[in-house]
MISE-892179 format. One record per residue (C-alpha): residue in one letter; x, z, y. Coordinates in steps of 0.1 Angstrom, whole numbers, padded with zeros to 4 digits, always signed. Layout:
BEGIN
aXZY/...
This chain:
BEGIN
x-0482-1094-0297/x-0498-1063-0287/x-0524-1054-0263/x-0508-1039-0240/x-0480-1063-0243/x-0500-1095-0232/x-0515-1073-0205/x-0483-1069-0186/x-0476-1103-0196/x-0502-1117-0178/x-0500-1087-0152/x-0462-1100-0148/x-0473-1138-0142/x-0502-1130-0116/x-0477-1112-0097/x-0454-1141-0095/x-0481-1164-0087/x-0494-1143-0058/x-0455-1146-0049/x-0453-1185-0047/x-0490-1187-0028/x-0480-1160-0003/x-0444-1178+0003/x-0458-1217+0004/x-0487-1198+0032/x-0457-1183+0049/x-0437-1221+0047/x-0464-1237+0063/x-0471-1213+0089/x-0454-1207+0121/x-0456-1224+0158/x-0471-1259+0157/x-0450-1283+0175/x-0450-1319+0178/x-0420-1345+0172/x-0400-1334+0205/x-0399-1350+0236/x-0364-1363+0257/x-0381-1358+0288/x-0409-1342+0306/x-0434-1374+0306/x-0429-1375+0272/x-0434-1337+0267/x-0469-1341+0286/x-0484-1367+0268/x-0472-1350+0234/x-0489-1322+0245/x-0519-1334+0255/x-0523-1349+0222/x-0521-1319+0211/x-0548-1298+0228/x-0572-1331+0210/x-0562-1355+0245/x-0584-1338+0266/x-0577-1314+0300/x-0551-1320+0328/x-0514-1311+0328/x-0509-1287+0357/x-0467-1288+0351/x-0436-1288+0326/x-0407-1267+0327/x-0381-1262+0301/x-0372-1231+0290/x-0353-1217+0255/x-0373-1204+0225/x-0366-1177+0206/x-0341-1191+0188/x-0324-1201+0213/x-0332-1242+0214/x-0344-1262+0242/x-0380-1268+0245/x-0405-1282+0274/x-0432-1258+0280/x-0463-1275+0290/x-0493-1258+0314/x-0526-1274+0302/x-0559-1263+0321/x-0595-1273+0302/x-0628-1259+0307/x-0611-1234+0333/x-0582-1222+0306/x-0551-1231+0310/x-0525-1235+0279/x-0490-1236+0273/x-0478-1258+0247/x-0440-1260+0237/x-0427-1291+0227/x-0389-1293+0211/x-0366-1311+0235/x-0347-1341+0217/
């Protein structure tokens, strides 16, 4: 094989690898939430879990994402920062 052959060869396979590390980045990306919750105790303790089970839960409200599914949207304040942490509603 020529030269220049085996160079876009190999030009050819880095491109598809960059591909498949790019798209498994982009997989595992995206909002972190936890299991989902059926109610709004449930939603709070997730939540502080969450934030490493430190600070204080100042409320809970549910409220629809952006796509459109029901999740409980939790107020954490720590360290004087407060924190809003969605958890899916089951």
């Amino acid at each position: 094989m020529p030269t220049h052959q085996l160079a876009n060869s190999l030009k050819t396979v880095a491109r598809a690898l960059g591909l498949v590390v790019i798209l498994a980045c982009v997989a595992t990306s995206g909002p972190a939430y936890a299991n989902g919750a059926s109610n709004e105790k449930q939603a709070a303790s997730q939540a502080l879990k969450e934030n490493g089970g430190s600070g204080e839960v100042l409320g809970v409200s549910k409220e629809k994402n952006s796509r459109g599914k029901s999740v409980f949207a939790v107020k954490i304040i720590e360290n004087g920062r407060v924190r809003v942490i969605r958890i899916p509603q089951n």
